[in-house]
PyMOL Python script that loads the backbone (N, CA, C, O; Angstrom):
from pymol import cmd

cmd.read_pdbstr("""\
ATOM      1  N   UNK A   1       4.290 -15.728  -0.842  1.00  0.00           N
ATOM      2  CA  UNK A   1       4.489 -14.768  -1.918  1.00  0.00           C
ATOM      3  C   UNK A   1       3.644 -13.541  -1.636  1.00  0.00           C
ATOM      4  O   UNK A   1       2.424 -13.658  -1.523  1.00  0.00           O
ATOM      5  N   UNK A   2       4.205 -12.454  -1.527  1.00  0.00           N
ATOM      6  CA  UNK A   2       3.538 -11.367  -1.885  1.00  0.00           C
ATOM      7  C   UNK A   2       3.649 -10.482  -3.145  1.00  0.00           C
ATOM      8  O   UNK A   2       4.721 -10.203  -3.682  1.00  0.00           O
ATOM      9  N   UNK A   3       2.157  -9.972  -3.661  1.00  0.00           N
ATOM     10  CA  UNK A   3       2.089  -9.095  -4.874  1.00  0.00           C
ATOM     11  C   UNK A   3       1.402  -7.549  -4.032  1.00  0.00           C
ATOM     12  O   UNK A   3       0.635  -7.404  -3.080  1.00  0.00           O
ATOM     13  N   UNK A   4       1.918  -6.860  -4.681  1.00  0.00           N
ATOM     14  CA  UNK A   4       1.790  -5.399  -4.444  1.00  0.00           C
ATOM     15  C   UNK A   4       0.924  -4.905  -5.827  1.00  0.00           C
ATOM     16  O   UNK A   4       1.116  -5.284  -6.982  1.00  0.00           O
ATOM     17  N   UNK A   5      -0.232  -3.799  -5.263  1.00  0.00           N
ATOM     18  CA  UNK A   5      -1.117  -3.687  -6.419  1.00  0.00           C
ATOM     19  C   UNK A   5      -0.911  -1.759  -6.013  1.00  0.00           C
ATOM     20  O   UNK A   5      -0.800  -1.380  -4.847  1.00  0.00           O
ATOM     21  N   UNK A   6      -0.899  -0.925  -7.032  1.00  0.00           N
ATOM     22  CA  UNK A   6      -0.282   0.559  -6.807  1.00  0.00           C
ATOM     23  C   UNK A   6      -1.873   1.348  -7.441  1.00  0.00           C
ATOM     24  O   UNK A   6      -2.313   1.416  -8.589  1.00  0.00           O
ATOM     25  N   UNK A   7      -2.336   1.776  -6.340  1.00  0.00           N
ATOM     26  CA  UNK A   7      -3.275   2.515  -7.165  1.00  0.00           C
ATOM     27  C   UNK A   7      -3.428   4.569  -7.451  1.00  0.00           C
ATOM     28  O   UNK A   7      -4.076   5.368  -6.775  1.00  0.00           O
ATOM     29  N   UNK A   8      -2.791   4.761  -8.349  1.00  0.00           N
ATOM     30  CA  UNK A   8      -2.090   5.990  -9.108  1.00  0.00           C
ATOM     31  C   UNK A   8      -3.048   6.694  -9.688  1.00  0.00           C
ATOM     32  O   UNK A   8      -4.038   5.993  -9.894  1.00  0.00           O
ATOM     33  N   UNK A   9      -3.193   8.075 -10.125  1.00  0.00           N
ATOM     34  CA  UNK A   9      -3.895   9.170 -11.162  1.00  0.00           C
ATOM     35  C   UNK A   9      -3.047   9.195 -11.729  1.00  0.00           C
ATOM     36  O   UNK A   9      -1.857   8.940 -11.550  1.00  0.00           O
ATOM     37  N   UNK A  10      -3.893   9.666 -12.830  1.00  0.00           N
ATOM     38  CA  UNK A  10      -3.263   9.588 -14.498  1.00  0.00           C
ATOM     39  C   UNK A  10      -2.106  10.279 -14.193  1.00  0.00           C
ATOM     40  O   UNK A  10      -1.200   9.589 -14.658  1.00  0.00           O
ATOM     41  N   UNK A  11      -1.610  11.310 -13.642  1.00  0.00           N
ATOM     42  CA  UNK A  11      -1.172  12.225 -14.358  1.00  0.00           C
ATOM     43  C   UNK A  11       0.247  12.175 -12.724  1.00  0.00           C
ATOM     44  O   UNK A  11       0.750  13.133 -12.138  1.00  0.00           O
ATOM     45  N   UNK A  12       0.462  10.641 -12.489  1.00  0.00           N
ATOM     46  CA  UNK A  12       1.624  10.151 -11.837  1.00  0.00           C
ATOM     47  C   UNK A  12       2.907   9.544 -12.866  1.00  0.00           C
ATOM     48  O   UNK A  12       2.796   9.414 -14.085  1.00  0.00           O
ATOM     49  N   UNK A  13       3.848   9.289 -12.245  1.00  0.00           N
ATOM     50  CA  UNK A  13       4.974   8.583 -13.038  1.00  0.00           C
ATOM     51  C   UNK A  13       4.679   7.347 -12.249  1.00  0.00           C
ATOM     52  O   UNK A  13       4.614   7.259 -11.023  1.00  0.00           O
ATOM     53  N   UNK A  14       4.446   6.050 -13.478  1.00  0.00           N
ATOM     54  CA  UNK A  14       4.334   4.756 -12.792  1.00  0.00           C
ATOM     55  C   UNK A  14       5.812   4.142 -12.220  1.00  0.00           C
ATOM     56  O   UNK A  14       6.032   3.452 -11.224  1.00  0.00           O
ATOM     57  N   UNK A  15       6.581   4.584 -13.084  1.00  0.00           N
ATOM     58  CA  UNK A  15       8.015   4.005 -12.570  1.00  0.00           C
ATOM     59  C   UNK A  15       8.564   4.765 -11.349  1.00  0.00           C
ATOM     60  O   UNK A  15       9.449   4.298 -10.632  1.00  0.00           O
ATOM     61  N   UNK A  16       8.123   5.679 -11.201  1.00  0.00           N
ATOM     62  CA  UNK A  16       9.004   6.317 -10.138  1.00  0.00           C
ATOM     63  C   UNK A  16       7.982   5.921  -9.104  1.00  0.00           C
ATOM     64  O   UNK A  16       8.487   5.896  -7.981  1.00  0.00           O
ATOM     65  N   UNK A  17       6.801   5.628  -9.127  1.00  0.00           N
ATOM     66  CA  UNK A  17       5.529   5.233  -7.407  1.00  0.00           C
ATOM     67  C   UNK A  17       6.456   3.926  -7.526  1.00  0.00           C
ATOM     68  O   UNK A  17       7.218   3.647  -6.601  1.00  0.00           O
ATOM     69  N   UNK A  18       6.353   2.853  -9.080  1.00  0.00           N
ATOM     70  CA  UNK A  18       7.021   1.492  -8.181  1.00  0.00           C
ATOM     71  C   UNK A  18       8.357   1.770  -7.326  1.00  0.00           C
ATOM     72  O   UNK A  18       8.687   1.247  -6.262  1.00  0.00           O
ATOM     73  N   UNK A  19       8.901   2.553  -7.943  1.00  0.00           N
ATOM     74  CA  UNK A  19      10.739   2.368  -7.347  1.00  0.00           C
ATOM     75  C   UNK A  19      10.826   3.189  -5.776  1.00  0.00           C
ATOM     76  O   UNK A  19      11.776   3.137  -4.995  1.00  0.00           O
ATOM     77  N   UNK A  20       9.694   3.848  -5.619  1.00  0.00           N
ATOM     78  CA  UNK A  20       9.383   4.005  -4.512  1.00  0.00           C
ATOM     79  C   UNK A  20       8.887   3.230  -3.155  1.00  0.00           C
ATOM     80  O   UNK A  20       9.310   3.058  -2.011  1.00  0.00           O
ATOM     81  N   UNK A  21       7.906   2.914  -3.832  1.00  0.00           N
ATOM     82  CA  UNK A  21       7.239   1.518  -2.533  1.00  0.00           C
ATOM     83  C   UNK A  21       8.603   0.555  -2.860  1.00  0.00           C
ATOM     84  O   UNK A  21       9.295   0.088  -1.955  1.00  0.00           O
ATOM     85  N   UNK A  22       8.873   0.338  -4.300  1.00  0.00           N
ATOM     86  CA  UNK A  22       9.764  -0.969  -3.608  1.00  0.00           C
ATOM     87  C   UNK A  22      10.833  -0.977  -2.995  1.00  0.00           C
ATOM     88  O   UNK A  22      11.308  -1.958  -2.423  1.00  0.00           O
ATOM     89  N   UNK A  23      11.377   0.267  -3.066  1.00  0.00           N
ATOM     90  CA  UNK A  23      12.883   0.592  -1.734  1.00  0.00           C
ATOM     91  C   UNK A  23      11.480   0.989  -0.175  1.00  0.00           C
ATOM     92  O   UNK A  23      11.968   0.562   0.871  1.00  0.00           O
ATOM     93  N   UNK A  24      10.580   1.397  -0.017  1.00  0.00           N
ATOM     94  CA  UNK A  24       9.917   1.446   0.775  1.00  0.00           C
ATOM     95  C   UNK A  24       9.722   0.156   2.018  1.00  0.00           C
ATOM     96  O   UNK A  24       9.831   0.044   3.239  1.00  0.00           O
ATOM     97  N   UNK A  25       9.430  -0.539   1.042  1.00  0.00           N
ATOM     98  CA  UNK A  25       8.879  -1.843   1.293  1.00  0.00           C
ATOM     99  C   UNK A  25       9.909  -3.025   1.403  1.00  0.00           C
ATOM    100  O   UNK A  25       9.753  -4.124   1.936  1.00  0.00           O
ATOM    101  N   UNK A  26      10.803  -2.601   0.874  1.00  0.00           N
ATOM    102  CA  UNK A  26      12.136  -3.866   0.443  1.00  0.00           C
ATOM    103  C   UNK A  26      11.344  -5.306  -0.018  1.00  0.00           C
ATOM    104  O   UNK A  26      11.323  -6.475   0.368  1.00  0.00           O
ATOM    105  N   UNK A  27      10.560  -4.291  -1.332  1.00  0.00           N
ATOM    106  CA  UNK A  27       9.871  -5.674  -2.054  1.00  0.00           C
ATOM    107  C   UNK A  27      10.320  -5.699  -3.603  1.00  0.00           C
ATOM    108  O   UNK A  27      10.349  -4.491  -3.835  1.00  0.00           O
ATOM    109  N   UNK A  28      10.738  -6.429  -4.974  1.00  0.00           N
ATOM    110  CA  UNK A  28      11.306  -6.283  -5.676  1.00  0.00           C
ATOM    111  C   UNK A  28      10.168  -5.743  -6.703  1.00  0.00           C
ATOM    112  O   UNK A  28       9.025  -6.112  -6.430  1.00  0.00           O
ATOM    113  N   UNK A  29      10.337  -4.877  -7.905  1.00  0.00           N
ATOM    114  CA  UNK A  29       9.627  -4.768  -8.584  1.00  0.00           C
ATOM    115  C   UNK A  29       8.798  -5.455  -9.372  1.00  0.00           C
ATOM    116  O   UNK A  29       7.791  -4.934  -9.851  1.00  0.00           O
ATOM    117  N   UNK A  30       9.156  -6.760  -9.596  1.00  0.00           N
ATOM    118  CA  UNK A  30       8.932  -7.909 -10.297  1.00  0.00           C
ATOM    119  C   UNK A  30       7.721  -8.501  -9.984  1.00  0.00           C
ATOM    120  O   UNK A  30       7.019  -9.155 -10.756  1.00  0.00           O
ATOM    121  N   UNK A  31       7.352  -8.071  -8.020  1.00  0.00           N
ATOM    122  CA  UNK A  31       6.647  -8.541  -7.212  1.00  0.00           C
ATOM    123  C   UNK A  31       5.091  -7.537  -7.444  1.00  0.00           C
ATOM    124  O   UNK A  31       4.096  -7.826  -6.780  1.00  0.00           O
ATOM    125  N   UNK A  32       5.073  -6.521  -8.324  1.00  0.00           N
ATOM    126  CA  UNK A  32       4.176  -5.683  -8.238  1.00  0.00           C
ATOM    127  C   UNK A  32       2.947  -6.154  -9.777  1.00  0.00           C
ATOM    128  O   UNK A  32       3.267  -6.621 -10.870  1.00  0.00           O
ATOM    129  N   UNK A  33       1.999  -5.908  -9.419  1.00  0.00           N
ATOM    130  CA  UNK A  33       1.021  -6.489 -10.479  1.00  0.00           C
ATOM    131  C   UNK A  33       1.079  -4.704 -11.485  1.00  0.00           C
ATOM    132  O   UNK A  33       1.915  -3.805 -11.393  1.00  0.00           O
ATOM    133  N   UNK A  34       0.221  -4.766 -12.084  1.00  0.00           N
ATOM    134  CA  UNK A  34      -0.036  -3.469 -13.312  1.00  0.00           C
ATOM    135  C   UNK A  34      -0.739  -3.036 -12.326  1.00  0.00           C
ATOM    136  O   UNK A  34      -1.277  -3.826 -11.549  1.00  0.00           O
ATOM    137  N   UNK A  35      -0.894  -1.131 -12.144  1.00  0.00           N
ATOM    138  CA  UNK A  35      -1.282  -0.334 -11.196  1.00  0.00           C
ATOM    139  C   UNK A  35      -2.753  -0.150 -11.782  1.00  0.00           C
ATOM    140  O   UNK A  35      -3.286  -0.430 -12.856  1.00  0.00           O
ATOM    141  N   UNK A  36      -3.113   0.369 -10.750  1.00  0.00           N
ATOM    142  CA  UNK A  36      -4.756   0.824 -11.527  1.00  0.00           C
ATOM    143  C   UNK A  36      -4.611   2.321 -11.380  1.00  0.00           C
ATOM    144  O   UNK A  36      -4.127   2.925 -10.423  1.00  0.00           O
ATOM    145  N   UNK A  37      -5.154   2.851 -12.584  1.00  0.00           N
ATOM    146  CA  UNK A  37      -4.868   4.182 -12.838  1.00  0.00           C
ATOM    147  C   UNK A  37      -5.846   4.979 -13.205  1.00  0.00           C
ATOM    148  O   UNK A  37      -6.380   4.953 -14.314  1.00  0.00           O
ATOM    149  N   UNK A  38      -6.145   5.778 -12.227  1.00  0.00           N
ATOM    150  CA  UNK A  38      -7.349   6.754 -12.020  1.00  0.00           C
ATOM    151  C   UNK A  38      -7.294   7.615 -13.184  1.00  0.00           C
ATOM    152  O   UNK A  38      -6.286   8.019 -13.765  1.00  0.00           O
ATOM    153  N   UNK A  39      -8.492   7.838 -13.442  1.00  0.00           N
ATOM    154  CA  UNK A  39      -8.861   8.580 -15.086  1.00  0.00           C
ATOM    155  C   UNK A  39      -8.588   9.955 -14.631  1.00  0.00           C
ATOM    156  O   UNK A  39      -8.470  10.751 -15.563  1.00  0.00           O
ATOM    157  N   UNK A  40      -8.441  10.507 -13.306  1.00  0.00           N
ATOM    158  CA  UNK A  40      -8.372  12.185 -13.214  1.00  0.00           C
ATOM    159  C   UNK A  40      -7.262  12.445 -12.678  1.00  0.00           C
ATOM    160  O   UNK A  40      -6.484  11.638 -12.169  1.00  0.00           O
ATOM    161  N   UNK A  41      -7.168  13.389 -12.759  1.00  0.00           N
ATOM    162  CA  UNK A  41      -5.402  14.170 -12.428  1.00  0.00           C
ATOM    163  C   UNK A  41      -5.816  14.586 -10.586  1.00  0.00           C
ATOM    164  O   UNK A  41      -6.825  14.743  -9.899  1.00  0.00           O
ATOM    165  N   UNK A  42      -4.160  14.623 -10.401  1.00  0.00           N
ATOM    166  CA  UNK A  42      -4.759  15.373  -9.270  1.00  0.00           C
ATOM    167  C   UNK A  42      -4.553  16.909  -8.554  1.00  0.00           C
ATOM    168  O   UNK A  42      -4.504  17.328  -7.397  1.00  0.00           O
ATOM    169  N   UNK A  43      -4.447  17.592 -10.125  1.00  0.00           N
ATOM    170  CA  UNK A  43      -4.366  19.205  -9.954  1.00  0.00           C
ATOM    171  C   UNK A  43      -5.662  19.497  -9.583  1.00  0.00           C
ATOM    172  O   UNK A  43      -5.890  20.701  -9.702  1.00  0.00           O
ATOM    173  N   UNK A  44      -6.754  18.745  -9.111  1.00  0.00           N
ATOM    174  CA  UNK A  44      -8.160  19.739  -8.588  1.00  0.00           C
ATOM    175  C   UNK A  44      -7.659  19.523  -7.052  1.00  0.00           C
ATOM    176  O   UNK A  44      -8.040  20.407  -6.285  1.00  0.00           O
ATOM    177  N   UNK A  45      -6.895  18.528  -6.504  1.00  0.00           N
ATOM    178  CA  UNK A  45      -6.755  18.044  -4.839  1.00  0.00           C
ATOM    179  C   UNK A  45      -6.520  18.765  -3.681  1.00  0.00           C
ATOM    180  O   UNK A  45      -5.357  19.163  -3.612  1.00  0.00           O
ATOM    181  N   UNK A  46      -7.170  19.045  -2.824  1.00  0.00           N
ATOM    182  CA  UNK A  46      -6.426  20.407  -2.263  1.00  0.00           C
ATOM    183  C   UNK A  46      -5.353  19.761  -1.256  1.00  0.00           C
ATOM    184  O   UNK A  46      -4.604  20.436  -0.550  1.00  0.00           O
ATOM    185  N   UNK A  47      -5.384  18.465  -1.289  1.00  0.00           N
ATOM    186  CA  UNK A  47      -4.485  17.063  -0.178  1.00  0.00           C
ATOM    187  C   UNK A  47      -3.982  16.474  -1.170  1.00  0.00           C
ATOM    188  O   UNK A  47      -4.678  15.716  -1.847  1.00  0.00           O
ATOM    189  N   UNK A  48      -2.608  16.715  -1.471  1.00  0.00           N
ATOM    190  CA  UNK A  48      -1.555  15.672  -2.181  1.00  0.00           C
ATOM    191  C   UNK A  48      -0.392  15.005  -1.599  1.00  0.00           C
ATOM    192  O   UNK A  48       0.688  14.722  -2.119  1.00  0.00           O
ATOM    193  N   UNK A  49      -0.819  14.817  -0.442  1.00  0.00           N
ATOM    194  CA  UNK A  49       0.439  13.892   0.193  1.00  0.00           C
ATOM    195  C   UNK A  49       1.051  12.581  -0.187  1.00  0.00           C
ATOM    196  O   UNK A  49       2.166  12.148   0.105  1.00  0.00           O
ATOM    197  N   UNK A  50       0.063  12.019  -0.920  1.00  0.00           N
ATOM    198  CA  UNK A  50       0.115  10.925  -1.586  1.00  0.00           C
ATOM    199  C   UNK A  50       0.842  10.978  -2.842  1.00  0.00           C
ATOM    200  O   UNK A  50       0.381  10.438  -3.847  1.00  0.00           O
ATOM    201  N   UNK A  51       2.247  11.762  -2.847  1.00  0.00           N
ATOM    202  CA  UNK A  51       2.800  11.816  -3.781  1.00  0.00           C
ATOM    203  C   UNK A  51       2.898  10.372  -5.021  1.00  0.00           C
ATOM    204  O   UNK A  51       2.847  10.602  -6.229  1.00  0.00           O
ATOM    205  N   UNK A  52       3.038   8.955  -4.470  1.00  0.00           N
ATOM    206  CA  UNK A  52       3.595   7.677  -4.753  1.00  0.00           C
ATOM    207  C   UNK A  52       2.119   7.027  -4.541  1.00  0.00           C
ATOM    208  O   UNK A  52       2.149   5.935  -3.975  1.00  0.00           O
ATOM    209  N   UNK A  53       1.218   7.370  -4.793  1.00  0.00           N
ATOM    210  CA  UNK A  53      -0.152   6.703  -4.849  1.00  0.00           C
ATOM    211  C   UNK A  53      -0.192   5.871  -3.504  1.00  0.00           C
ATOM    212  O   UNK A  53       0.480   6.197  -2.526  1.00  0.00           O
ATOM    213  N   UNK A  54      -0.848   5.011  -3.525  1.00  0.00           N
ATOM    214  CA  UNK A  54      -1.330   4.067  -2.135  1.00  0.00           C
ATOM    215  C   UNK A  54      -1.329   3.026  -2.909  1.00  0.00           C
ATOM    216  O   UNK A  54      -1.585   2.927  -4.109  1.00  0.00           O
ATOM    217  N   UNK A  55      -0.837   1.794  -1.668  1.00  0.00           N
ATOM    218  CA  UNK A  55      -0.153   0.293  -2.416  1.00  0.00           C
ATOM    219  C   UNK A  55      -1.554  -0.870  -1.352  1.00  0.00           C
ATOM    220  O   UNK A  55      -1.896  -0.710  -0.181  1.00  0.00           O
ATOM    221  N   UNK A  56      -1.885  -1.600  -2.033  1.00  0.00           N
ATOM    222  CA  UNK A  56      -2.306  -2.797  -1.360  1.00  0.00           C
ATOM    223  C   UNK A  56      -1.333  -4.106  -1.574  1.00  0.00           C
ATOM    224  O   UNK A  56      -0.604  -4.417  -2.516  1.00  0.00           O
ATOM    225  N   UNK A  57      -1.632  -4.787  -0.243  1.00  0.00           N
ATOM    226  CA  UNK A  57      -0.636  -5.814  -0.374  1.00  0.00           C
ATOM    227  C   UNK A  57      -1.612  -6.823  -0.315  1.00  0.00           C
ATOM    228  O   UNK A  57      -2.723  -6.701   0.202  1.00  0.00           O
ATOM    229  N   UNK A  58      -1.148  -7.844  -0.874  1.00  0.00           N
ATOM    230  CA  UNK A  58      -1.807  -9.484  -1.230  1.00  0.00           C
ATOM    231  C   UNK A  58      -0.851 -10.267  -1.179  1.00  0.00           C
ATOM    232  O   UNK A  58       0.283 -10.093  -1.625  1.00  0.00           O
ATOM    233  N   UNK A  59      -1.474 -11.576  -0.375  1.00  0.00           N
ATOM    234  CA  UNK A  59      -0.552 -12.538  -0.026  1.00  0.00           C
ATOM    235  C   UNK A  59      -1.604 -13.763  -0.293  1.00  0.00           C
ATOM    236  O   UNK A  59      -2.834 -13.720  -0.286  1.00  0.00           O
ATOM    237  N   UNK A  60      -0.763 -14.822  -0.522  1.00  0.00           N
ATOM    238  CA  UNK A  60      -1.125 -16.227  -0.917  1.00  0.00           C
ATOM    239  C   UNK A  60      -0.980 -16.795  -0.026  1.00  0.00           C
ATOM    240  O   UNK A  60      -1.012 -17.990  -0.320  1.00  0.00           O
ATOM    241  N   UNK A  61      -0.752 -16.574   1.466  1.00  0.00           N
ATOM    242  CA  UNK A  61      -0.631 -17.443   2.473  1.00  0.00           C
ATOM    243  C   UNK A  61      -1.445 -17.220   3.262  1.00  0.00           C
ATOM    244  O   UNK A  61      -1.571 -16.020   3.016  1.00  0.00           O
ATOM    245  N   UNK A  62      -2.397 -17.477   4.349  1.00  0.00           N
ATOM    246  CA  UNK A  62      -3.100 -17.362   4.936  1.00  0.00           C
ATOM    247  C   UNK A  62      -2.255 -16.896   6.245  1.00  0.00           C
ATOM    248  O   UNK A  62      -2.703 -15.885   6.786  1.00  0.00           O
ATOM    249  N   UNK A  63      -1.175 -17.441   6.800  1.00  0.00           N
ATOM    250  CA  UNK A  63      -0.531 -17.427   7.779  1.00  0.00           C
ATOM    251  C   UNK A  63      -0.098 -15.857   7.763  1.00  0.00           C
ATOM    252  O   UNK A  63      -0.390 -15.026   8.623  1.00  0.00           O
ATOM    253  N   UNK A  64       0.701 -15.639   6.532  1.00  0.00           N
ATOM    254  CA  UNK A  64       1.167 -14.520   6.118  1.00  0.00           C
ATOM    255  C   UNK A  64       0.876 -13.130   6.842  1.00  0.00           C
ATOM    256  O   UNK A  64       1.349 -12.220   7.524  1.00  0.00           O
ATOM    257  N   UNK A  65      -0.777 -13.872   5.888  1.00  0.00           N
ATOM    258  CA  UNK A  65      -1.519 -12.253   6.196  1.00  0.00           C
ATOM    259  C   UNK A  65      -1.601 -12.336   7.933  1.00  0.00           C
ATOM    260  O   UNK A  65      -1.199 -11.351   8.552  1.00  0.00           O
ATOM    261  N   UNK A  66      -2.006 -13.250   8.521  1.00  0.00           N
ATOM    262  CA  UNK A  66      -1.834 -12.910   9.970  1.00  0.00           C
ATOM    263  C   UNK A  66      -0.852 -12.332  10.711  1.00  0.00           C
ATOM    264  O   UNK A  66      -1.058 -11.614  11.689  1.00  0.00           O
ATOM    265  N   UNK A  67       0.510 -12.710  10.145  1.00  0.00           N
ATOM    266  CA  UNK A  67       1.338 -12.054  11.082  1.00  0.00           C
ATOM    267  C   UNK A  67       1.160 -10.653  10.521  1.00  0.00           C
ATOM    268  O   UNK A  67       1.147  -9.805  11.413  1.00  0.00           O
ATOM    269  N   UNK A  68       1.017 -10.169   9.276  1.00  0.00           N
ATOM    270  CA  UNK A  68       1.172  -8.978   8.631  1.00  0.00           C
ATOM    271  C   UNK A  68      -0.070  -8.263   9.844  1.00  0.00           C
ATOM    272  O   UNK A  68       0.377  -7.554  10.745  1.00  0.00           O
ATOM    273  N   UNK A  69      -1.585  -8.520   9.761  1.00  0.00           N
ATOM    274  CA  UNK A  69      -2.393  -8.324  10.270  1.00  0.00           C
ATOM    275  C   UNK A  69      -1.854  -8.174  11.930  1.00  0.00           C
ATOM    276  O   UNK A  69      -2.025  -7.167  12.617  1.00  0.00           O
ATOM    277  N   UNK A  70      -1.410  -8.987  12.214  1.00  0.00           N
ATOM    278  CA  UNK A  70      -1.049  -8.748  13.729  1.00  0.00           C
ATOM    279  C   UNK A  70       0.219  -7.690  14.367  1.00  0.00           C
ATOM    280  O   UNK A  70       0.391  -6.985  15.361  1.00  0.00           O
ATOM    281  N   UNK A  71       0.861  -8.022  13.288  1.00  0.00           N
ATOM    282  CA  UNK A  71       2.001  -7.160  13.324  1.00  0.00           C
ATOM    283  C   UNK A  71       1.353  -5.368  13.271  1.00  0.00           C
ATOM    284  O   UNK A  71       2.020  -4.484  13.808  1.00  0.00           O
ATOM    285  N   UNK A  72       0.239  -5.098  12.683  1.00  0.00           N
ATOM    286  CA  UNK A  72      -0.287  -3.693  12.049  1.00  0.00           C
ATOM    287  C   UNK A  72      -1.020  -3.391  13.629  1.00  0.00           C
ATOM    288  O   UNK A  72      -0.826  -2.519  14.475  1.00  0.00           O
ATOM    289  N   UNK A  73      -1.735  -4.302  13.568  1.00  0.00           N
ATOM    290  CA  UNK A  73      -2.669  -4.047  15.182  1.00  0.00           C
ATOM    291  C   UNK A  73      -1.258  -3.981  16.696  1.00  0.00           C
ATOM    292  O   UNK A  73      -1.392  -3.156  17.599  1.00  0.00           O
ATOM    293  N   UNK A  74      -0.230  -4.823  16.674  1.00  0.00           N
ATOM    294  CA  UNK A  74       0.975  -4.654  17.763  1.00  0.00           C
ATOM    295  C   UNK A  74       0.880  -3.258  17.404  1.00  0.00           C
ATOM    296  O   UNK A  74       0.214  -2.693  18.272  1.00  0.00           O
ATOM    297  N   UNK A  75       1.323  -2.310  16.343  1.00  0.00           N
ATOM    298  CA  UNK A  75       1.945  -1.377  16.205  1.00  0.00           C
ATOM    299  C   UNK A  75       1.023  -0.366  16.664  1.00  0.00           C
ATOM    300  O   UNK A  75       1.277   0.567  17.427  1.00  0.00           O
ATOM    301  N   UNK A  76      -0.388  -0.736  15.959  1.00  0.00           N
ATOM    302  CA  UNK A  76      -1.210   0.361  16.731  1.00  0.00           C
ATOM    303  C   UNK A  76      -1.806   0.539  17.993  1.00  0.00           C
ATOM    304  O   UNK A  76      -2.326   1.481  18.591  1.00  0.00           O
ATOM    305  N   UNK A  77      -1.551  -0.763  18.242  1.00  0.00           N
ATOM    306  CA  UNK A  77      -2.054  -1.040  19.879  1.00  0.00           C
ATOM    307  C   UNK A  77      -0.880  -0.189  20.735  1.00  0.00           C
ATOM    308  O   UNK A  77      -1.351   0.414  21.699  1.00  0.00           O
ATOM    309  N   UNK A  78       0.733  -0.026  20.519  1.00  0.00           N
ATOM    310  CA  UNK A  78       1.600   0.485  20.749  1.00  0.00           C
ATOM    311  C   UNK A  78       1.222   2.269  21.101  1.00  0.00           C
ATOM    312  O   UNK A  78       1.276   2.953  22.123  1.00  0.00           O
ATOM    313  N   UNK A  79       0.822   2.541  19.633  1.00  0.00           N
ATOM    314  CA  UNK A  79       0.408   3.878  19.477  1.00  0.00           C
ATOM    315  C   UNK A  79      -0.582   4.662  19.734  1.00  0.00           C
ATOM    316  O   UNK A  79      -0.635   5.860  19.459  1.00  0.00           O
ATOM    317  N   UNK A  80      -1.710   3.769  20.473  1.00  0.00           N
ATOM    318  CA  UNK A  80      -2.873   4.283  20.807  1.00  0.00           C
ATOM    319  C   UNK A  80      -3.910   4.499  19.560  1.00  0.00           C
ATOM    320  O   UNK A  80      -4.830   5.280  19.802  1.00  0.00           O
ATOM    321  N   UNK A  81      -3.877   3.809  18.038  1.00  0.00           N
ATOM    322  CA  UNK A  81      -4.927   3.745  17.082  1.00  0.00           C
ATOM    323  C   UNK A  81      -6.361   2.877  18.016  1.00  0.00           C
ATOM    324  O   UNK A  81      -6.209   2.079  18.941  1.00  0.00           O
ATOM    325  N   UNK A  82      -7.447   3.256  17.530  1.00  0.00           N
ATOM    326  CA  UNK A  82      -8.521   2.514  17.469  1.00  0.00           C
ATOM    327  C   UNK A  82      -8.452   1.050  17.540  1.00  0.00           C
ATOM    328  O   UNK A  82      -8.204   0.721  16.380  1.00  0.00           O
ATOM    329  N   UNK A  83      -8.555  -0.297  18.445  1.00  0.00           N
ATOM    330  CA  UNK A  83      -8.433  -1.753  17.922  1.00  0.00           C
ATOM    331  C   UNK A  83      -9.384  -1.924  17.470  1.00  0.00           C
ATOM    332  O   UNK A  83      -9.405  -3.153  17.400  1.00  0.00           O
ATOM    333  N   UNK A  84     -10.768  -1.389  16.851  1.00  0.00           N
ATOM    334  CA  UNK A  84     -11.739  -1.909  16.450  1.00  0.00           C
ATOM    335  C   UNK A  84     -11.877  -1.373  15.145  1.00  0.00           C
ATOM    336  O   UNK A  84     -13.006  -1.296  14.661  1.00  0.00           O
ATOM    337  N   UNK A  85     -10.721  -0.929  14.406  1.00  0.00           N
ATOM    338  CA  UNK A  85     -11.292  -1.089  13.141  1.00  0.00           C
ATOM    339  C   UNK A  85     -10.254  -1.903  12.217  1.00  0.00           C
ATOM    340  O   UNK A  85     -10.147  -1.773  10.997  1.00  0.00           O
ATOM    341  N   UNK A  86      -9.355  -2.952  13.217  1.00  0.00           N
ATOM    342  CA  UNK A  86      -8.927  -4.430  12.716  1.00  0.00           C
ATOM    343  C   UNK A  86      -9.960  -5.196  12.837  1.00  0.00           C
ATOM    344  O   UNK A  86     -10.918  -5.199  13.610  1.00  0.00           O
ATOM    345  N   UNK A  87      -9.517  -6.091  11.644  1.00  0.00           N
ATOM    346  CA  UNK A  87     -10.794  -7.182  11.264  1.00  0.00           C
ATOM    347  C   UNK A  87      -9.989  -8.800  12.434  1.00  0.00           C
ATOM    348  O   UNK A  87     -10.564  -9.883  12.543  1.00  0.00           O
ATOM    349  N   UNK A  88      -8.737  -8.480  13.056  1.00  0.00           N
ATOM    350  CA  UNK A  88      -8.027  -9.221  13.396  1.00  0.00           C
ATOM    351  C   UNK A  88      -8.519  -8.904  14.921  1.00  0.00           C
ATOM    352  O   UNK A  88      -8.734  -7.703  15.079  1.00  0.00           O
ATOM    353  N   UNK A  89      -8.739  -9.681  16.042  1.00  0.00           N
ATOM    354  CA  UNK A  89      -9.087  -8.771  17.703  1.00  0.00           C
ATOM    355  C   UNK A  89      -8.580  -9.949  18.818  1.00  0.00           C
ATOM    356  O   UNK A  89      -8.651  -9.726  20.026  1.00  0.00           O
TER     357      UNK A  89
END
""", "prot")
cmd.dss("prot")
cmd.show_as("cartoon", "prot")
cmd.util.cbc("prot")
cmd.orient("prot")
């Protein structure tokens, strides 16, 4: 099982970040816990790329998270990211 946790500023639409990650993600909405929602807006930001907030993922399987984990490090090992700032080696 995976739960998706959305962490948003006030001054986001919560329904439109979920319906985002979850066609993103091809994870169902159902699957997402209550977002945590930052007390400040983000009209001071001079970086708003983060239109749809930033999602953490949680899994109940131990296995899970490994392939997820391994799968992130294949991709960056692919791309030339850093391997040392996986907790996975």
């Amino acid at each position: 099982m995976i739960k998706i946790n959305l962490h948003l500023y006030k001054d986001m639409d919560i329904e439109e970040s979920i319906d985002f990650w979850s066609k993103t993600l091809n994870i169902p909405p159902s699957q997402f816990r209550k977002p945590y929602i930052k007390k400040s807006n983000r009209e001071g930001l001079t970086y708003k790329s983060f239109g749809y907030g930033t999602c953490r993922l949680y899994t109940c399987s131990v296995l899970l998270s490994e392939k997820i984990a391994m799968s992130i490090k294949a991709i960056s090992d692919k791309y030339g990211a850093k391997s040392e700032i996986f907790w996975y080696n």
